[in-house]
N, C-alpha and C positions, 0 to 999 in steps of 0.2 A: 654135326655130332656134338655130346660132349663132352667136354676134356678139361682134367685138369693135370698139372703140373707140380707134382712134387719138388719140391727142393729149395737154394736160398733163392730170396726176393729184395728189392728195395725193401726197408733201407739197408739191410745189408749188402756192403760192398762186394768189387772181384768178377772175378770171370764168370765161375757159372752166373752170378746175377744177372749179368749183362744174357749171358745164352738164352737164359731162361725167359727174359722180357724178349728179346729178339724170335725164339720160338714161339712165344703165345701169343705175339702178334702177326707172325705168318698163318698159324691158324684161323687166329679172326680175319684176317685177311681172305682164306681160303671161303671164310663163311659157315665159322664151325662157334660155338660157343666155347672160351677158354680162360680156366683161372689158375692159378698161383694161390700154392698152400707152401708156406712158407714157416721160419721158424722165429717162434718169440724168445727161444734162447740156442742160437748155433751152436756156439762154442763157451763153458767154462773158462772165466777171466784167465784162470790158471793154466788152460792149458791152450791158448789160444800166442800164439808169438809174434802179433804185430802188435800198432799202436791202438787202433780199434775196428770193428769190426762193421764200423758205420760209415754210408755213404754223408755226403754234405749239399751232393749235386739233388736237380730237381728230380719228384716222383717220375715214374716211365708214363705216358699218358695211355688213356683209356684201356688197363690193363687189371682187373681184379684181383688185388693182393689177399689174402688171407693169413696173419700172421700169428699161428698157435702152435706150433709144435715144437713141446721143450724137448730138446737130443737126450735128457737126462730125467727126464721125469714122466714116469710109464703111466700116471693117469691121465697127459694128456697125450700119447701115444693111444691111449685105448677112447678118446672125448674124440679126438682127429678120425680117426679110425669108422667111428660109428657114425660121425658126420658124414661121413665119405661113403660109406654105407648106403644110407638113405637115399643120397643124391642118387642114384643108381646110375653114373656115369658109363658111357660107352668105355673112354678108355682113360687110362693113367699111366699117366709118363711119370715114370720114378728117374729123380739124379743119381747116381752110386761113384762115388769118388775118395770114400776114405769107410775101414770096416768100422771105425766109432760109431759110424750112424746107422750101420748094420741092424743093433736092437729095434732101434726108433723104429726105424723105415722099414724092417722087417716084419714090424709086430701091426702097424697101421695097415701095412698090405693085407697082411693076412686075415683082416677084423674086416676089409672093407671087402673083400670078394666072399663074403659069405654071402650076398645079395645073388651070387650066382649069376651075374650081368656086366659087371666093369672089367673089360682085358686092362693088364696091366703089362704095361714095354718099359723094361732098363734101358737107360742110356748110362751105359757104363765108363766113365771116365777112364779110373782104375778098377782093378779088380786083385792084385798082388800089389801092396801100395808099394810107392819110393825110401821112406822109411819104414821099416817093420817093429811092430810090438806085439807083446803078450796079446792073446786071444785073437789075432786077425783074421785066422783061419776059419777058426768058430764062430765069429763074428759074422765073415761074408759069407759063410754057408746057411747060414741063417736066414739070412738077406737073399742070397740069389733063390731062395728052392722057392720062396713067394711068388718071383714072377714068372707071366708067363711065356715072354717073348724079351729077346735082348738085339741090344743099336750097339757095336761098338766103332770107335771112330779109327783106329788102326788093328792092322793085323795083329799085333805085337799083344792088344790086350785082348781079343777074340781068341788066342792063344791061351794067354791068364786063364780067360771063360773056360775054354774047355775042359785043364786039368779041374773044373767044378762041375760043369754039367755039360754033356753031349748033345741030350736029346730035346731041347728047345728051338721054338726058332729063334733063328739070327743070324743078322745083317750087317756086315760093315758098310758104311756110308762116310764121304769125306766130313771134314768138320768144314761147317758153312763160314763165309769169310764174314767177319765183321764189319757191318756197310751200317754202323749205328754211333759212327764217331767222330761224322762229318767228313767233309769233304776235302780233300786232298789241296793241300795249302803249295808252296813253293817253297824252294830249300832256303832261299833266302831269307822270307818272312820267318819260316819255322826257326830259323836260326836266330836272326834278331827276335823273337820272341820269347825266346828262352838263355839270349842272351852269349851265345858262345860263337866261336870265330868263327865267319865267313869265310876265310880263305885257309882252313885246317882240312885233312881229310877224317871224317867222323865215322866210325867205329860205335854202335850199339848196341847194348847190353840191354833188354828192357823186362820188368816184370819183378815177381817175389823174388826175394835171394835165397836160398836153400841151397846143402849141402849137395845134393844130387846136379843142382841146375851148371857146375864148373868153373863158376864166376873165379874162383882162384887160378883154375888151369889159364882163363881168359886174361888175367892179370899178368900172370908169368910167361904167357902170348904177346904183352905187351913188351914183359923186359927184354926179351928177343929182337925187338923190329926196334926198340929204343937205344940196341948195339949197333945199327945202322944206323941211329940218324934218321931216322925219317920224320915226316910232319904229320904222323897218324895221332889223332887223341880217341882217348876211349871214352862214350860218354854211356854213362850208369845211371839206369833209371828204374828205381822202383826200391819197395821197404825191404830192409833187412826184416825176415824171419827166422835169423838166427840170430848170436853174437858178431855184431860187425868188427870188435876189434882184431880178431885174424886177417881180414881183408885189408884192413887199415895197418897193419903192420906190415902185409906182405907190398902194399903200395911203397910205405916206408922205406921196406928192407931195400926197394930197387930204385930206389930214387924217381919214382912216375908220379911225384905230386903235379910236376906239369906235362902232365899228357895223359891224365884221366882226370873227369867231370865227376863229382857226384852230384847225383840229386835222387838223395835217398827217402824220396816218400812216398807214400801211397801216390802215384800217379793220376789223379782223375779223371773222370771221361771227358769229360772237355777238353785235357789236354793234351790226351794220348796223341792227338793227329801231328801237333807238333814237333813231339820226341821223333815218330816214324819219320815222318816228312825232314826232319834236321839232317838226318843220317845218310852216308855214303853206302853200309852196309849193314843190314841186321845179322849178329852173331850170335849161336846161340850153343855152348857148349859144351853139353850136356854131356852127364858120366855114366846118366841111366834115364831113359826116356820110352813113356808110352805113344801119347803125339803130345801136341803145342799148341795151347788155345796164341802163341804170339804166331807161331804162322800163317793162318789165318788172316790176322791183322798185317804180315805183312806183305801178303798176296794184295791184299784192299788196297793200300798205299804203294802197291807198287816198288817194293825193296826186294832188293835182292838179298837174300841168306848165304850164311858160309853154316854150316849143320855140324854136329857130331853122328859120325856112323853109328849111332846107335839108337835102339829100339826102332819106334816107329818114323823117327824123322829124315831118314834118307827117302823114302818113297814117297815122301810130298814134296820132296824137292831134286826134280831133276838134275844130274853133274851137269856142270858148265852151261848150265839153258835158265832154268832160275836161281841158282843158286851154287856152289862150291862144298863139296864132302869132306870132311875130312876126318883123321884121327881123334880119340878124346888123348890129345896128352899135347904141351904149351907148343913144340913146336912144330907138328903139322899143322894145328891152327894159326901160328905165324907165317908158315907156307903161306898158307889157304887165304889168309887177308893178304898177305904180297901179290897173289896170284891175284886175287879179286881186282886189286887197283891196276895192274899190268894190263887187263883186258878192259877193264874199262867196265861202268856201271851200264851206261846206252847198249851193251851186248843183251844183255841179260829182259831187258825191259818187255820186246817182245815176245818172250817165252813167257813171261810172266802173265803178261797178257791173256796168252792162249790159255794157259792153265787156269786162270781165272774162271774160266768157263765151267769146270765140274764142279765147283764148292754152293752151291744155291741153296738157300733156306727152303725152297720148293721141295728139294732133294728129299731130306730128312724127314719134312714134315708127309710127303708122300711116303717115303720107306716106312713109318710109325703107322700111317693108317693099312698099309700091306699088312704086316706081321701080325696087326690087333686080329686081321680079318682069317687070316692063318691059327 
């Protein structure tokens, strides 16, 4: 068949980039024809809140970028559109993850199924974002009534979907594990290569910083277990996208300069295996969540998680088998890492294992060609 793939590409950096090269080479894999239509301007300097928006690592190989679609400028919205058109593609997978791009991606959809030929399936990340602003609602209403088939990756945002639309189809499907970041290092290398102690027990934080993701609550988790004594550090990987100086104050206020790590930068893909592999526990604890492009990643490498009960993240991670549930508020998730080191990481490993089993790029890429055909 063929396919193309809405959304970002090399060189823009991040998660969906990475998903998006990982799905369109499961495609070609499959023996389907697949490209990437991507964006020449994603984000406005100004309203964009990391360092930049570009990767530095090498292009994805044998994978057709196409890089035209300004988010903000509707004649190349309608130039994308009519390109897409002609192709008279089988089907198009659109990303939806935030309602700014609602226009964009609303107005290309709807220019290119005038051909009467190309299905088009959402993969909806969000659908009710994390933060909220003016116009969201009209924005994604705009956006969903295009397509005509939706993938969502937890319950929690097939939920979002429906207060929009009922009567389409759609599929939940797990999110596929990241198997594109190399191969599982040892804790000791990954530790001498990023340089932190060997014989600490290591606590992970990884990914963008945002107010929604609880990195303060995880902080104030620390000052908790730091009234014991313990030999826990917490190591924090990834950019601030907001103002770091609250975090760095709240370090301050509790005296955790020695017993939290930063390395606050864009993480690259080459090194992500590292950071996973360093770690005694990946934590993740969130205030408000759909699902977790990092869980995924850390089913791949084999970590165990401690979760916040909410949205969609308790149900990819089984209590006590992969992973530890807990509250969002500092000190059930100091429990929750007490508990973790009490039972030991070797507990958890074989549940991890098994679970590993439903997350496959096959999955997805089978579920997209169902619903086109629906």
């Amino acid at each position: 068949m063929r396919i193309a793939i809405i959304g970002p590409a090399y060189p823009l950096r991040g998660g969906l980039s990475t998903f998006n090269h990982r799905l369109a080479k499961e495609f070609i894999d499959l023996g389907h024809e697949c490209t990437i239509w991507s964006f020449s301007l994603q984000y406005p300097s100004i309203l964009f809140p990391g360092k930049t928006q570009y990767s530095d690592e090498p292009a994805p190989n044998n994978i057709n970028i196409i890089s035209e679609i300004n988010s903000i400028n509707p004649l190349s919205w309608i130039k994308v559109g009519n390109k897409l058109k002609k192709q008279e593609l089988d089907i198009v997978i659109v990303r939806y993850w935030l309602p700014f791009m609602g226009p964009a991606l609303g107005t290309i959809i709807r220019i290119l199924k005038r051909n009467k030929k190309t299905k088009v399936v959402c993969i909806a990340d969000n659908v009710i974002p994390h933060e909220k602003r003016i116009g969201d609602k009209i924005f994604t209403k705009y956006f969903l009534k295009s397509c005509d088939a939706f993938i969502t990756m937890s319950e929690k945002v097939m939920k979002d979907l429906r207060t929009f639309d009922n009567n389409k189809a759609t599929q939940i499907v797990e999110h596929p594990l990241y198997d594109n970041f190399g191969n599982i290092v040892s804790k000791y290398d990954a530790r001498a290569y990023l340089n932190i102690p060997q014989d600490e027990k290591i606590v992970l934080f990884f990914g963008f910083i945002r107010k929604y993701k609880g990195l303060d609550l995880l902080i104030e988790a620390m000052h908790e277990l730091n009234k014991k004594n313990t030999n826990i550090k917490l190591l924090i990987a990834g950019e601030f996208y907001e103002d770091e100086e609250q975090y760095l104050q709240l370090i301050k206020q509790y005296n955790l300069e020695d017993k939290i790590i930063l390395h606050t930068n864009f993480i690259a893909d080459s090194e992500v295996k590292y950071y996973l592999c360093s770690a005694d526990v990946l934590v993740q604890p969130y205030k408000n969540a759909t699902q977790s492009g990092v869980t995924p990643l850390a089913y791949y490498f084999e970590k165990p998680m401690i979760v916040t009960n909410v949205g969609g993240l308790p149900a990819l991670v089984p209590d006590k088998k992969c992973g530890i549930i807990v509250e969002p508020n500092p000190k059930d998730i100091a429990k929750g890492i007490e508990e973790f080191f009490n039972i030991g990481e070797a507990h958890f490993i074989p549940f991890i294992r098994n679970e590993q089993q439903k997350f496959s790029w096959k999955n997805i890429a089978d579920n997209i060609l169902s619903l086109s055909n629906k």
